[in-house]
mmCIF file as gemmi writes it, N, C-alpha and C atoms, coordinates in Angstrom:
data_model
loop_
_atom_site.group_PDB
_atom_site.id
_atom_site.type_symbol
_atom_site.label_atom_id
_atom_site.label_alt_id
_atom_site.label_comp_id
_atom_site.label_asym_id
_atom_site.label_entity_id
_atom_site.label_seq_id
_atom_site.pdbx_PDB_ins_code
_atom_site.Cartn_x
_atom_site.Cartn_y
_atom_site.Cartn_z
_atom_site.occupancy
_atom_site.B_iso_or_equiv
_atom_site.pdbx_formal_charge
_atom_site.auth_seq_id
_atom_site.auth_asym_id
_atom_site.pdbx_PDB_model_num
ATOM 1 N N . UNK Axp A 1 ? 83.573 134.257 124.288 1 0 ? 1 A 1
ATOM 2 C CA . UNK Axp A 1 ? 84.105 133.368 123.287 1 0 ? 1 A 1
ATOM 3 C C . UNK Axp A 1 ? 85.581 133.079 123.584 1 0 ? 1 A 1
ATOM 4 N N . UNK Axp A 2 ? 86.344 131.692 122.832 1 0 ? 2 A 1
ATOM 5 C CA . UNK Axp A 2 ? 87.206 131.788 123.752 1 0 ? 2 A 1
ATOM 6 C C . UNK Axp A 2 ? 88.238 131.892 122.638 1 0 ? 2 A 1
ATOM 7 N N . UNK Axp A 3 ? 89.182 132.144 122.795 1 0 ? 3 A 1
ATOM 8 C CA . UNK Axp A 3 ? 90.789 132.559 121.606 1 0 ? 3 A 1
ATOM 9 C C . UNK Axp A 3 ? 91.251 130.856 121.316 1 0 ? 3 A 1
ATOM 10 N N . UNK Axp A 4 ? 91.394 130.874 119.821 1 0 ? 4 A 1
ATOM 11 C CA . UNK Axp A 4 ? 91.675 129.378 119.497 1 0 ? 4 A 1
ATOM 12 C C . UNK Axp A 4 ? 93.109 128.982 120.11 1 0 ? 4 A 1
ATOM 13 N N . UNK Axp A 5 ? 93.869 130.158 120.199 1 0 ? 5 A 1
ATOM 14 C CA . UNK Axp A 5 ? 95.224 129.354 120.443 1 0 ? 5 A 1
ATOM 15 C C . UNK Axp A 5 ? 95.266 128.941 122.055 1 0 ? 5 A 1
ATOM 16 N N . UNK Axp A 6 ? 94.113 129.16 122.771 1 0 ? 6 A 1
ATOM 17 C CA . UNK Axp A 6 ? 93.866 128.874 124.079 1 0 ? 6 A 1
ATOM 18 C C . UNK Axp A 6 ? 93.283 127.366 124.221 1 0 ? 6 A 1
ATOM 19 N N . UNK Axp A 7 ? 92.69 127.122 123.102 1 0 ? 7 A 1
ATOM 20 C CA . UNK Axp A 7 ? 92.183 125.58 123.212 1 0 ? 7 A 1
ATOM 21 C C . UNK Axp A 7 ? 93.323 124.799 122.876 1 0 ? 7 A 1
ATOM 22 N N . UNK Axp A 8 ? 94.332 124.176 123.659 1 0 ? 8 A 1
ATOM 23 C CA . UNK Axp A 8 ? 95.401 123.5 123.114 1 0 ? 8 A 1
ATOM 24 C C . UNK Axp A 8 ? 95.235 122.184 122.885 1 0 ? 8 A 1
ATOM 25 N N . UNK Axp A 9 ? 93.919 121.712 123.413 1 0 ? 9 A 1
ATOM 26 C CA . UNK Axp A 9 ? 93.384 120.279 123.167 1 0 ? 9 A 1
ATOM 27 C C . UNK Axp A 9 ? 92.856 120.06 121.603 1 0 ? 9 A 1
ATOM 28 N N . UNK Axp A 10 ? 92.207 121.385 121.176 1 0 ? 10 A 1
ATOM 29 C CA . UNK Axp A 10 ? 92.31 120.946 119.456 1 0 ? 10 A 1
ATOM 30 C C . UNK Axp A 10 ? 92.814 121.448 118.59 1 0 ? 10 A 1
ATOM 31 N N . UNK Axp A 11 ? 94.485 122.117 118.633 1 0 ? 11 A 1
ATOM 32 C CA . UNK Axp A 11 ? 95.585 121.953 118.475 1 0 ? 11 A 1
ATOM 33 C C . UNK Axp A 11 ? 96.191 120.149 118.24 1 0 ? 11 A 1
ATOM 34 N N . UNK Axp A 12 ? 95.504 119.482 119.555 1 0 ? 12 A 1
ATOM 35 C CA . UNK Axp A 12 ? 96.502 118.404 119.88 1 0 ? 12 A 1
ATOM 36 C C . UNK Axp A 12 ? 95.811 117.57 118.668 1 0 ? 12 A 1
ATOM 37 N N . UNK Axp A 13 ? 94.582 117.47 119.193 1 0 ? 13 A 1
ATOM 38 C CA . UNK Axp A 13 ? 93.632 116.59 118.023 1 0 ? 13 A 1
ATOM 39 C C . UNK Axp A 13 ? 93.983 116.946 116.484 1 0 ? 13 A 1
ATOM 40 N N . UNK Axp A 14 ? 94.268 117.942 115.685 1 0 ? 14 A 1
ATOM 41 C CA . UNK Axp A 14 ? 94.202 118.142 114.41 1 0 ? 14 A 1
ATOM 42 C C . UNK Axp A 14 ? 95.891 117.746 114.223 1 0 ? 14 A 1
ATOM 43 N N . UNK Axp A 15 ? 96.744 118.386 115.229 1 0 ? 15 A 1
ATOM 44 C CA . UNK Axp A 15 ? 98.496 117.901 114.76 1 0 ? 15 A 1
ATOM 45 C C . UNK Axp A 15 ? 98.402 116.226 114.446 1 0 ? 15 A 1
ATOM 46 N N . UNK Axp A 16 ? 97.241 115.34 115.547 1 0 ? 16 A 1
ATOM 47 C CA . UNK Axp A 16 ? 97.372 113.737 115.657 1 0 ? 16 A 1
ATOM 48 C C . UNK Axp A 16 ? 96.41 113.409 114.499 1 0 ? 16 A 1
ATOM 49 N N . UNK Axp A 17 ? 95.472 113.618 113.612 1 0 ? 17 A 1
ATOM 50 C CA . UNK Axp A 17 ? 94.809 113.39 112.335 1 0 ? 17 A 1
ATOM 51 C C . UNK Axp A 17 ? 95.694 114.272 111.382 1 0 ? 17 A 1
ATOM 52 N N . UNK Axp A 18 ? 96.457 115.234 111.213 1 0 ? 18 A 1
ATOM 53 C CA . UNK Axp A 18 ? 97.475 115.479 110.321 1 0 ? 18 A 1
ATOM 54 C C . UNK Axp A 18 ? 98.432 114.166 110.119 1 0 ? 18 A 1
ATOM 55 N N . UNK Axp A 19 ? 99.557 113.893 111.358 1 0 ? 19 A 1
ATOM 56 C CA . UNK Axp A 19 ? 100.102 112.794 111.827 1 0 ? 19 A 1
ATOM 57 C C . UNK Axp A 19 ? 99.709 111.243 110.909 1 0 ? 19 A 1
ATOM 58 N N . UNK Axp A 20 ? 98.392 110.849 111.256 1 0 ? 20 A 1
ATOM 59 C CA . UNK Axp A 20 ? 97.695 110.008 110.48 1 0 ? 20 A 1
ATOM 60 C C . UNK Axp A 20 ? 97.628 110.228 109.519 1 0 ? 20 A 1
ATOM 61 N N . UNK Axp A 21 ? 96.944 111.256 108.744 1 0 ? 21 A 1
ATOM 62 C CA . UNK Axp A 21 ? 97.151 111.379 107.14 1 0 ? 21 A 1
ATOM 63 C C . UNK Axp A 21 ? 98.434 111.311 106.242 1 0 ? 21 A 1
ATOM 64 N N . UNK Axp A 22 ? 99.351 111.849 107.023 1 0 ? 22 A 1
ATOM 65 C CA . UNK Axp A 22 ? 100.996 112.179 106.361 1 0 ? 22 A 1
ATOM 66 C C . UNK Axp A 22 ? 100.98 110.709 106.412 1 0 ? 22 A 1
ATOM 67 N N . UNK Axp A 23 ? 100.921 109.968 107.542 1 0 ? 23 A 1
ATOM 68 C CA . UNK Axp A 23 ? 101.755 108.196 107.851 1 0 ? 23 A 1
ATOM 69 C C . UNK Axp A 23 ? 100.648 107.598 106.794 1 0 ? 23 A 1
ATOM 70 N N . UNK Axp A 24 ? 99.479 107.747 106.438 1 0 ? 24 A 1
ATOM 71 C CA . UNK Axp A 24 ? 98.313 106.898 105.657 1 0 ? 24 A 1
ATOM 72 C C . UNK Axp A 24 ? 99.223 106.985 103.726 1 0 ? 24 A 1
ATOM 73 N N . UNK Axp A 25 ? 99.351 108.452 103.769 1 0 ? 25 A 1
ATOM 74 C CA . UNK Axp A 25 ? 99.931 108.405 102.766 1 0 ? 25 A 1
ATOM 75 C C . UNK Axp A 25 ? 101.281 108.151 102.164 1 0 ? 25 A 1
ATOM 76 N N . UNK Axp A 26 ? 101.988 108.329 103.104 1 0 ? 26 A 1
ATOM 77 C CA . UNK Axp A 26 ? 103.252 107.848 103.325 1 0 ? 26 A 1
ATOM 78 C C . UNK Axp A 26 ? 103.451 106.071 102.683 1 0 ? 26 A 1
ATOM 79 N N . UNK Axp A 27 ? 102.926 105.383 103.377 1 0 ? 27 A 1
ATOM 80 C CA . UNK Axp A 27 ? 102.473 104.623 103.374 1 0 ? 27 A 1
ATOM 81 C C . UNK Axp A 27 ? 101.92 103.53 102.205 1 0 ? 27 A 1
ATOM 82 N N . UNK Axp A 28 ? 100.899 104.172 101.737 1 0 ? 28 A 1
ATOM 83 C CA . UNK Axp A 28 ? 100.36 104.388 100.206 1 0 ? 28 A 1
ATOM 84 C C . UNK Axp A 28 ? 101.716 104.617 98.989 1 0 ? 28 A 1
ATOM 85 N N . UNK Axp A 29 ? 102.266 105.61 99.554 1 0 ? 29 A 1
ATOM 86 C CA . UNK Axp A 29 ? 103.541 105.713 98.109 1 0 ? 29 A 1
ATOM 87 C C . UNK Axp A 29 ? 104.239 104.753 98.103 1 0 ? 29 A 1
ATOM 88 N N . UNK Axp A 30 ? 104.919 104.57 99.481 1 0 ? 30 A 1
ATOM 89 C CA . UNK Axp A 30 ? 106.284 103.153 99.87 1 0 ? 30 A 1
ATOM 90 C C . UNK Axp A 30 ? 105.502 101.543 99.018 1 0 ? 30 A 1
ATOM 91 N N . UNK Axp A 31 ? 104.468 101.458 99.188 1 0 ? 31 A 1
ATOM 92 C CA . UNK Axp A 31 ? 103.818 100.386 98.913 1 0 ? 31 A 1
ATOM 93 C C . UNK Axp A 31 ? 103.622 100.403 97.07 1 0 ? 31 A 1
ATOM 94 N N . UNK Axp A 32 ? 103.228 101.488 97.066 1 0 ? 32 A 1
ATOM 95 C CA . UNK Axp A 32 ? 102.966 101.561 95.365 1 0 ? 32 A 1
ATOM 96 C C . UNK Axp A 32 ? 104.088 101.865 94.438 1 0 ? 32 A 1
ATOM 97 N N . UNK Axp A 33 ? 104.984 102.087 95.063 1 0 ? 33 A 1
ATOM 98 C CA . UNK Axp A 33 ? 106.918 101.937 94.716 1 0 ? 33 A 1
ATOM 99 C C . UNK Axp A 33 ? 107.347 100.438 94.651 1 0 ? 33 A 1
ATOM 100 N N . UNK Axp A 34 ? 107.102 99.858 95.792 1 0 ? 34 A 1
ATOM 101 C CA . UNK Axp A 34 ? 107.509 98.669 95.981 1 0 ? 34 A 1
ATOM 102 C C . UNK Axp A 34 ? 107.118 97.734 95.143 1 0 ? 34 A 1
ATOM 103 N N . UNK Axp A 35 ? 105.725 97.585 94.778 1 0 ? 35 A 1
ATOM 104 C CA . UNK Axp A 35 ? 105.143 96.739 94.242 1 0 ? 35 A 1
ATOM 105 C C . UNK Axp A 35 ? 105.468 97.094 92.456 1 0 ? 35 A 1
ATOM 106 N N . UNK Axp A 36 ? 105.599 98.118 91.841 1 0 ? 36 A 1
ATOM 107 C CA . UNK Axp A 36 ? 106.265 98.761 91.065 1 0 ? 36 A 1
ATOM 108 C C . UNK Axp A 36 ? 107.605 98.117 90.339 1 0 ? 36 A 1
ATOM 109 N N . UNK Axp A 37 ? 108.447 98.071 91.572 1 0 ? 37 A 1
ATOM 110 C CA . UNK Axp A 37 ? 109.701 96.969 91.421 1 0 ? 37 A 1
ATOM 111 C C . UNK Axp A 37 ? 109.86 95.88 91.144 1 0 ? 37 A 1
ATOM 112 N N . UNK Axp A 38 ? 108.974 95.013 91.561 1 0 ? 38 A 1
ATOM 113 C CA . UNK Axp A 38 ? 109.202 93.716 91.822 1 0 ? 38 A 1
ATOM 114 C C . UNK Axp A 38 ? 108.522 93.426 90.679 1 0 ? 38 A 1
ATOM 115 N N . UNK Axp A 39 ? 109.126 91.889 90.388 1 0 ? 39 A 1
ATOM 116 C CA . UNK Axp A 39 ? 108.916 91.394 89.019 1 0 ? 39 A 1
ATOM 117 C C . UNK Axp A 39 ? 107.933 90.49 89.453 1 0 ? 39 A 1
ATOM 118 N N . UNK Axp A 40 ? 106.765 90.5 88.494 1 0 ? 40 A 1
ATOM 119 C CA . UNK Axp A 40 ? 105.476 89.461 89.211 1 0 ? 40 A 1
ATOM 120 C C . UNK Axp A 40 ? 105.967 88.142 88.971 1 0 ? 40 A 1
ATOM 121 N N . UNK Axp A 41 ? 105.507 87.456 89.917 1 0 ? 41 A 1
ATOM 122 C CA . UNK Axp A 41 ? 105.445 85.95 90.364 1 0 ? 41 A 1
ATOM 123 C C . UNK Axp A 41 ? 104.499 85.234 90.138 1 0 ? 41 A 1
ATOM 124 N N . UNK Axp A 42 ? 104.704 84.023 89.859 1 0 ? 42 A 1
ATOM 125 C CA . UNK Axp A 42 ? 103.625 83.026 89.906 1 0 ? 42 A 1
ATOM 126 C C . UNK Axp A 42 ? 103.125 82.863 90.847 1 0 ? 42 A 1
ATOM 127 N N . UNK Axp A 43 ? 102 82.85 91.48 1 0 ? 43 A 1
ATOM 128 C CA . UNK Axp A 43 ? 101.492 82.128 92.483 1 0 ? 43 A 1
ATOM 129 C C . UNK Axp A 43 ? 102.038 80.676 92.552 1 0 ? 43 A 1
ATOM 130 N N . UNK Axp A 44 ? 100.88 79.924 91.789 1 0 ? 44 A 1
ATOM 131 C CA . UNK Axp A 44 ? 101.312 78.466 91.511 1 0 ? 44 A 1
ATOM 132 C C . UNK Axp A 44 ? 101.651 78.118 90.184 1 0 ? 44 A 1
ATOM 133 N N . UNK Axp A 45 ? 103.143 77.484 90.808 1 0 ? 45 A 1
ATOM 134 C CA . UNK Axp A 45 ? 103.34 76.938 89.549 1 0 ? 45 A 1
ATOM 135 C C . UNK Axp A 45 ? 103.179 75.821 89 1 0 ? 45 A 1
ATOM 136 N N . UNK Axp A 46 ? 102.819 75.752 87.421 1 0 ? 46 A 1
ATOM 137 C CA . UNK Axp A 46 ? 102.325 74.911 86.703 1 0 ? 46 A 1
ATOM 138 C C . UNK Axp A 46 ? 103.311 73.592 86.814 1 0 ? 46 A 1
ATOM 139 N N . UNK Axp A 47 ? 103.011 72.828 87.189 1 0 ? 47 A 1
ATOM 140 C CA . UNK Axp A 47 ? 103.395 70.765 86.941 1 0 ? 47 A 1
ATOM 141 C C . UNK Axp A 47 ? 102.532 70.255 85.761 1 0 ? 47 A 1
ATOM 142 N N . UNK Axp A 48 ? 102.858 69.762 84.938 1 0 ? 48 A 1
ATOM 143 C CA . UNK Axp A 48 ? 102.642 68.908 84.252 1 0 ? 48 A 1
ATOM 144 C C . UNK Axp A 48 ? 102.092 67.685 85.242 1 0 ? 48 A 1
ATOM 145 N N . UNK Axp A 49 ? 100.473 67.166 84.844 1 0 ? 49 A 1
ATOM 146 C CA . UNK Axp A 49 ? 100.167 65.698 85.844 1 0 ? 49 A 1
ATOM 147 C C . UNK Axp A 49 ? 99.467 65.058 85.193 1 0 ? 49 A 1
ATOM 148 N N . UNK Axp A 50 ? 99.393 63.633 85.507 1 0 ? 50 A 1
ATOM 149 C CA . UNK Axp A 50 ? 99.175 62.963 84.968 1 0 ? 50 A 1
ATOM 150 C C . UNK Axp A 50 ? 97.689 62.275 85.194 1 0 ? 50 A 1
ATOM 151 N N . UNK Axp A 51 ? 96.64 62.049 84.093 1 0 ? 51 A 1
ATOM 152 C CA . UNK Axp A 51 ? 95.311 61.455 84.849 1 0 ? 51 A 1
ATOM 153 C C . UNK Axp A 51 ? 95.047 59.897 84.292 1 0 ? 51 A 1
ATOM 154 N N . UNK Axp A 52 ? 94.917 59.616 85.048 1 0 ? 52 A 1
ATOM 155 C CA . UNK Axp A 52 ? 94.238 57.889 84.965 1 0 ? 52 A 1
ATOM 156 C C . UNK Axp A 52 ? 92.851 57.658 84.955 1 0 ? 52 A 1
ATOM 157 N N . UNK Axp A 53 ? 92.283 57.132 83.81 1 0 ? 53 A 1
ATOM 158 C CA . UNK Axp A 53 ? 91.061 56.984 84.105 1 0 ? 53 A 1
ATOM 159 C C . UNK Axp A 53 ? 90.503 55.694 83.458 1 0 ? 53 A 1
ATOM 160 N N . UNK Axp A 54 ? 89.723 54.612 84.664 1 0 ? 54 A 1
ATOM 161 C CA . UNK Axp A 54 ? 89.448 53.401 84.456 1 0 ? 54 A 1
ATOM 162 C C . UNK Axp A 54 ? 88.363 53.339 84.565 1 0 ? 54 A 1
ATOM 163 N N . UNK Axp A 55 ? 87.231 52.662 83.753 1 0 ? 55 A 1
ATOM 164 C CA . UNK Axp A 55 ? 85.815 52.278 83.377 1 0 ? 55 A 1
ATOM 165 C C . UNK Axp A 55 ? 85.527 51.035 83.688 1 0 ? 55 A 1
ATOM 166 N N . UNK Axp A 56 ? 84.961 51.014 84.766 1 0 ? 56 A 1
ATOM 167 C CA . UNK Axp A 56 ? 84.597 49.877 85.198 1 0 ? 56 A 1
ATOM 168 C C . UNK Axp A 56 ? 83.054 49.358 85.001 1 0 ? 56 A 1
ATOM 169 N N . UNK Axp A 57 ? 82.291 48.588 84.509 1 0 ? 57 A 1
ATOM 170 C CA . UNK Axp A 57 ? 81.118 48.387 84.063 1 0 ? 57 A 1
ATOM 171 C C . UNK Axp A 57 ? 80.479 47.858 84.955 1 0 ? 57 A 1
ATOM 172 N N . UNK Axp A 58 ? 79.154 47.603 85.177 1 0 ? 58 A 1
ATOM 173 C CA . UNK Axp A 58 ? 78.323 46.91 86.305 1 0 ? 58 A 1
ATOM 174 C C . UNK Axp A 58 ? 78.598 45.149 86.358 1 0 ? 58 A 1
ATOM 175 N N . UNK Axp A 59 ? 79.334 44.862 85.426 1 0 ? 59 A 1
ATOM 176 C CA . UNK Axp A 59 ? 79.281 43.19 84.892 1 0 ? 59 A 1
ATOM 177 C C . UNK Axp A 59 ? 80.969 42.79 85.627 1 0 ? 59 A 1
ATOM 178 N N . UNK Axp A 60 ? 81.788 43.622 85.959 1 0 ? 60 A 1
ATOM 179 C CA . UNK Axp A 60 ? 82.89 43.428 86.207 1 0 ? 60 A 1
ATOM 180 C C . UNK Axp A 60 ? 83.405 43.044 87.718 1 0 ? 60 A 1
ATOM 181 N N . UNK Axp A 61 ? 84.308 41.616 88.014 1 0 ? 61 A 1
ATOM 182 C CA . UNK Axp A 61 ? 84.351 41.266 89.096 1 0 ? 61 A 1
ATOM 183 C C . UNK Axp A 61 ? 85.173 42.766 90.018 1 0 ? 61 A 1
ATOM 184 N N . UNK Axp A 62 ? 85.756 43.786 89.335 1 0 ? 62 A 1
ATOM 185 C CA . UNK Axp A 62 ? 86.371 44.878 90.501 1 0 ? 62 A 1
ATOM 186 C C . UNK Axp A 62 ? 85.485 45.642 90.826 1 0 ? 62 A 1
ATOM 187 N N . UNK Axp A 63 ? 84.361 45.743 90.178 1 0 ? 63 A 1
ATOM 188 C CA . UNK Axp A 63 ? 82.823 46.405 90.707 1 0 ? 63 A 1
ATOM 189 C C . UNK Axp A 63 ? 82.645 46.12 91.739 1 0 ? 63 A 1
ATOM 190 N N . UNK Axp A 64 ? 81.808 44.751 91.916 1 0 ? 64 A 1
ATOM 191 C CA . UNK Axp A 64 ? 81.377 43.93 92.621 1 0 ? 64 A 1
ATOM 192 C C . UNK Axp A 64 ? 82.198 43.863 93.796 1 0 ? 64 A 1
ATOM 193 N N . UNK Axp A 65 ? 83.691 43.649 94.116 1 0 ? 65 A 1
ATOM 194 C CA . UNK Axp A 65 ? 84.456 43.909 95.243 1 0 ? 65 A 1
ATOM 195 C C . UNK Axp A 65 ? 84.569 45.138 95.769 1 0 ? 65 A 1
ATOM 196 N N . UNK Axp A 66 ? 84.875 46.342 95.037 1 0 ? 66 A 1
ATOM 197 C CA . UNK Axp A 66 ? 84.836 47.762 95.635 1 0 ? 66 A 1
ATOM 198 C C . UNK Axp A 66 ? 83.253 48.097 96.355 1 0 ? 66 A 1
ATOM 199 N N . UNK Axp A 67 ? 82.266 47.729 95.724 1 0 ? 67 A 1
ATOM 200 C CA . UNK Axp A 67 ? 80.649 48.045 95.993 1 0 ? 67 A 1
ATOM 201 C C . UNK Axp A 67 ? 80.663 46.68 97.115 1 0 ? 67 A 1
């Protein structure tokens, strides 16, 4: 059997998924701080617009030219 502190290859592997977890969470806090701060925004903002709407009947000479 062999002595763990002799396998230095999974040593290497668990320090580099420690590594990842610390930076994943790290990560996670900076972001959930940040967003914390900031004062929400509009996406889009609202304009006032304007709609036009014209009824044109089957009997009408601007029918007849558009069709």
């Amino acid at each position: 059997m062999s002595d763990w502190t002799s396998l230095w290859y999974i040593w290497l592997i668990l320090l580099a998924v420690f590594l990842l977890l610390l930076c994943g969470v790290s990560a996670s806090c900076i972001r959930f701080c940040c967003r914390k701060k900031r004062l929400p925004v509009e996406t889009f903002p609202r304009h006032p617009c304007d709609l036009t709407v014209i009824g044109i009947d089957s009997d009408s000479t601007a029918h007849s030219t558009v069709t």
